[in-house]
C-alpha atoms as a printed R data frame, in Angstrom:
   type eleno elety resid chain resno       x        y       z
1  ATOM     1    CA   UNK     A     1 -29.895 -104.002 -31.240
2  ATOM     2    CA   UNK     A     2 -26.818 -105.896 -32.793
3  ATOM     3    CA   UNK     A     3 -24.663 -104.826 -35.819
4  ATOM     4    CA   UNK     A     4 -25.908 -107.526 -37.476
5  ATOM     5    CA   UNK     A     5 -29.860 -106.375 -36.900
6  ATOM     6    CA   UNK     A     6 -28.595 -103.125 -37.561
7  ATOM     7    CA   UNK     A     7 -27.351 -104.217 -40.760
8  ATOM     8    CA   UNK     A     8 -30.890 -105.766 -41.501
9  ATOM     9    CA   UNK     A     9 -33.173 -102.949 -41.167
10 ATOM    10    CA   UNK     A    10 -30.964  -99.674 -41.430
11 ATOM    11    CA   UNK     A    11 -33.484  -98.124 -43.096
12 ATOM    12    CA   UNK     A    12 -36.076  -98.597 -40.455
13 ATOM    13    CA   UNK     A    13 -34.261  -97.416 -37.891
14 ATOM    14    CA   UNK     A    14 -33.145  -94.465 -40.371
15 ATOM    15    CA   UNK     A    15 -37.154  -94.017 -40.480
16 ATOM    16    CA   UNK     A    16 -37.445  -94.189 -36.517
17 ATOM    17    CA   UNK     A    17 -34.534  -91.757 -36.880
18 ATOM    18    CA   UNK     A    18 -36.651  -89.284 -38.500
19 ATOM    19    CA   UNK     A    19 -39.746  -89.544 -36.501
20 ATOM    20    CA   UNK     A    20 -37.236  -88.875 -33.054
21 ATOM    21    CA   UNK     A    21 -36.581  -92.637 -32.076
22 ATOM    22    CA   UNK     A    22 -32.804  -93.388 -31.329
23 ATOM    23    CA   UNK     A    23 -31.428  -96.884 -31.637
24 ATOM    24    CA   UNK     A    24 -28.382  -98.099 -29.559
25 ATOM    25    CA   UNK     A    25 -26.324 -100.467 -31.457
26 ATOM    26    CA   UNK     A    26 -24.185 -103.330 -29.771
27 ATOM    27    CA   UNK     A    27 -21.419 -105.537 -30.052
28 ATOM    28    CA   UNK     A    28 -20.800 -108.540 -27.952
29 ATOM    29    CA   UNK     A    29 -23.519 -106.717 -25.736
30 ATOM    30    CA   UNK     A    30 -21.596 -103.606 -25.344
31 ATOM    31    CA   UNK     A    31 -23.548  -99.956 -26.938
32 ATOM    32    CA   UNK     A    32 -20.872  -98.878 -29.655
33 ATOM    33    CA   UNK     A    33 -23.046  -96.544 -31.798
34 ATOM    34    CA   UNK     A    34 -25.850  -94.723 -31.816
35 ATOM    35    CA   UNK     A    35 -28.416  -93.912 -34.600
36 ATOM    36    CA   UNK     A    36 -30.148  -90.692 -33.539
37 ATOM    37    CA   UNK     A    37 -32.544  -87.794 -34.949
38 ATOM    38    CA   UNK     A    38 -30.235  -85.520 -36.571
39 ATOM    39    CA   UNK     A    39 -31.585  -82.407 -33.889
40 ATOM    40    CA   UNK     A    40 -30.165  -84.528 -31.254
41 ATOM    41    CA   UNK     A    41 -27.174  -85.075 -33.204
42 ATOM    42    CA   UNK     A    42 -27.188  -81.145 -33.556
43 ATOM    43    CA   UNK     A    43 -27.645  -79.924 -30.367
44 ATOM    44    CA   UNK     A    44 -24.905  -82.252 -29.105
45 ATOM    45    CA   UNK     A    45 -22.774  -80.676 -31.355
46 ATOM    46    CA   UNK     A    46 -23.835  -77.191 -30.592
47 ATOM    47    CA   UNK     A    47 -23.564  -78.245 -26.424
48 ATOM    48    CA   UNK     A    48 -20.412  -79.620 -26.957
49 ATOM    49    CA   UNK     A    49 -18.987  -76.741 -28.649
50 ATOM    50    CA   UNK     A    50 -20.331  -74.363 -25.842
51 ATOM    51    CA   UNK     A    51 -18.495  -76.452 -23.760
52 ATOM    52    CA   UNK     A    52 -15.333  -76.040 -25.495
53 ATOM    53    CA   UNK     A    53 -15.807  -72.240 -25.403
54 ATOM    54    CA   UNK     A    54 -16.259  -72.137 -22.093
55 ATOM    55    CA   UNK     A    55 -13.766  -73.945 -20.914
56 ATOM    56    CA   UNK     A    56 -11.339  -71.494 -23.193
57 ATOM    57    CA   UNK     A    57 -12.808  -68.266 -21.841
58 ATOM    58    CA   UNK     A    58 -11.972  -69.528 -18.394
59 ATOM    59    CA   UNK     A    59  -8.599  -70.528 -19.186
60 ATOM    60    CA   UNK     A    60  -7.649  -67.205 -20.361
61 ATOM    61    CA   UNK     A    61  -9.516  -65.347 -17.942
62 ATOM    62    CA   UNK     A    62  -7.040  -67.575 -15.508
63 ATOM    63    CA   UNK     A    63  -3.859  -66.202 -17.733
64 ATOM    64    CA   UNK     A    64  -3.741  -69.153 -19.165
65 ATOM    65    CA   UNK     A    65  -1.376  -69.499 -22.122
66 ATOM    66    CA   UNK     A    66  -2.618  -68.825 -25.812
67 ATOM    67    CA   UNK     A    67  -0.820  -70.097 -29.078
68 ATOM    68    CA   UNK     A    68  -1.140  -68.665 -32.163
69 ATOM    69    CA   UNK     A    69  -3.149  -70.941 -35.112
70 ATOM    70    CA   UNK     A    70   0.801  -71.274 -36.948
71 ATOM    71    CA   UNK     A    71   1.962  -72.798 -33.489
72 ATOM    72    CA   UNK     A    72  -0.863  -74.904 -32.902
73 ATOM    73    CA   UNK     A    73  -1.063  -75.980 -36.543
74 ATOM    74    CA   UNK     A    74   2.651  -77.007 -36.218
75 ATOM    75    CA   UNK     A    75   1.945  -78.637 -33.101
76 ATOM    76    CA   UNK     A    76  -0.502  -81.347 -34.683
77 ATOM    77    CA   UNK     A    77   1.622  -81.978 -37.732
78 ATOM    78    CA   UNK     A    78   4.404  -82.473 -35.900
79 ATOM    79    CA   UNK     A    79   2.091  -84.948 -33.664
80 ATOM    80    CA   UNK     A    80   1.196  -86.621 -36.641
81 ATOM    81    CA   UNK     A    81   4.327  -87.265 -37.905
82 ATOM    82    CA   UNK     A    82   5.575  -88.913 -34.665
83 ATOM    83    CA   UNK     A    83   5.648  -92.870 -34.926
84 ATOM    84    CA   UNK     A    84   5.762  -92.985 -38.729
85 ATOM    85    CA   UNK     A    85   8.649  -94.146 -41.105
């Protein structure tokens, strides 16, 4: 469905939504959104997390290198910060 149609009839494909329909939205043909039950939308979440976990566990059981939160919170200020003024 297009933006546009989107547009239209959000709330029946908010209604589809609840009943566990999903709706791919697209622009100039290409999928650029997605309006999906919110379980779906919740176990991605949770599966993606897991994911993340995972993939920490292993690089520490590897010896990988840790940072504490003050260096990593530094890290994406400073990131932020680069390319302004």
């Amino acid at each position: 469905m297009t933006v546009r149609e989107a547009r239209a009839h959000l709330a029946d494909h908010i209604n589809r939504a609840e009943h566990g329909d999903s709706t791919v939205i697209t622009r100039n043909g290409v999928p650029v959104a997605a309006l999906v039950p919110i379980a779906d939308f919740n176990a991605l979440e949770e599966a993606a997390d897991e994911l993340l976990a995972r993939e920490a566990e292993a690089v520490l059981a590897e010896g990988g290198p840790t940072v504490t939160m003050a260096e990593l919170l530094a890290d994406l200020f400073e990131d932020r910060g680069e390319g302004t003024g």
